[in-house]
C-alpha positions, 0 to 999 in steps of 0.5 A, a space after each residue: 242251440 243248447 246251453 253250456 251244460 247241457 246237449 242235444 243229438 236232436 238235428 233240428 234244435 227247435 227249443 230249449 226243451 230237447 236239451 238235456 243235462 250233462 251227468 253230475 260234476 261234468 259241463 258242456 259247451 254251449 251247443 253241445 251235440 253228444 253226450 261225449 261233450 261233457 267234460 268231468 269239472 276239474 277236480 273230478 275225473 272219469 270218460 267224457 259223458 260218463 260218472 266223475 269221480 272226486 280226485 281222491 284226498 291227496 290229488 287234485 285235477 286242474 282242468 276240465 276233461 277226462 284226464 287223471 287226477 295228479 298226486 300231491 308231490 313227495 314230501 307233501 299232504 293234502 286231505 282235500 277231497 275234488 282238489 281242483 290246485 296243487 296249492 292244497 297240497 301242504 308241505 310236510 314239517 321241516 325233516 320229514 318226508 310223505 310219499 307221493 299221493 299223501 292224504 294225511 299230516 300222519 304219512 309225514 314221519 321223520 327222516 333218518 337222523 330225526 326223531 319224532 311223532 308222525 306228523 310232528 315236529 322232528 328233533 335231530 338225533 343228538 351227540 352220541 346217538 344216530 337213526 337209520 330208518 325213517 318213521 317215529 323212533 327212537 334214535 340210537 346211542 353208538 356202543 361202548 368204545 365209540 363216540 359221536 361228536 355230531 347230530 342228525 346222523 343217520 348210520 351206525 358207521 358215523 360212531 367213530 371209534 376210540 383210540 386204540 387202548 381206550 373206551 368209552 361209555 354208550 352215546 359218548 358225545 366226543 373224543 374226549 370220553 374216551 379214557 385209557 383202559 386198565 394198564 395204559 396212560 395218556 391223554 
């Protein structure tokens, strides 16, 4: 009987010697009898008895076989090459996001409402400023006759307008900076 590793299609098994190796990254039971017994090592994918490949950065297989690699989740990185968990999968920093498969730290860019370098810490947008788009930049300041009394907004339309009468500079932080036009009192 063959080893575990290795298999023979010879019917009578004299020896040891009629045994040969599974292909590279593979196993086999002991006993083995075809070449299609051996199973790409987890971590590694491709047909029974033919190459395996490492699961590229990103994925990572748990088991013996022929299955696919699985991707790293969402929101999540891994630039391990022949991942045999989904521990190496590394959460992206706080208010960012990576999509599926990820294989980079770089793929975390902020999301909208934040602000930062891909792959770095992420500041919410401040008062008087939003960010509609996921990525790297900068927020923006909500125009003249608008105010922003709230941060991490990711809309334009979160600008709330002054009061009828009055304006405001650009990126206004609250109510208050919205002062009476030109022939108009009050508060």
């Amino acid at each position: 009987m063959c080893a575990e590793g290795t298999f023979s299609s010879h019917i009578a098994q004299t020896s040891v010697a009629t045994c040969s190796g599974c292909p590279a990254h593979s196993v086999s039971r002991p006993g083995g009898t075809t070449i299609s017994d051996c199973k790409c090592n987890a971590g590694y994918t491709g047909p029974d008895g033919g190459t395996c490949t490492a699961c590229d950065a990103g994925k990572f297989k748990q088991v013996n076989g022929s299955a696919l690699c699985q991707p790293c989740v969402a929101g999540s990185y891994s630039s391990a090459v022949g991942s045999v968990s989904m521990d190496t999968c590394v959460a992206c920093p706080n208010a960012s996001y990576s999509p599926l498969a990820s294989s980079s730290l770089q793929q975390c860019v902020c999301n909208a409402g934040y602000t930062g370098p891909d792959g770095g810490a992420c500041e919410a947008c401040g008062v008087g400023t939003f960010k509609a788009a996921n990525g790297s930049s900068s927020c923006v300041a909500c125009g003249s006759g608008k105010f922003l009394n709230t941060s991490a907004n990711d809309a334009e339309a979160d600008c709330l307008t002054c009061p009828a009468f009055t304006n405001s500079p650009s990126r206004s932080p609250s109510l208050s900076a919205c002062i009476c036009n030109e022939g108009y009192t009050g508060p």
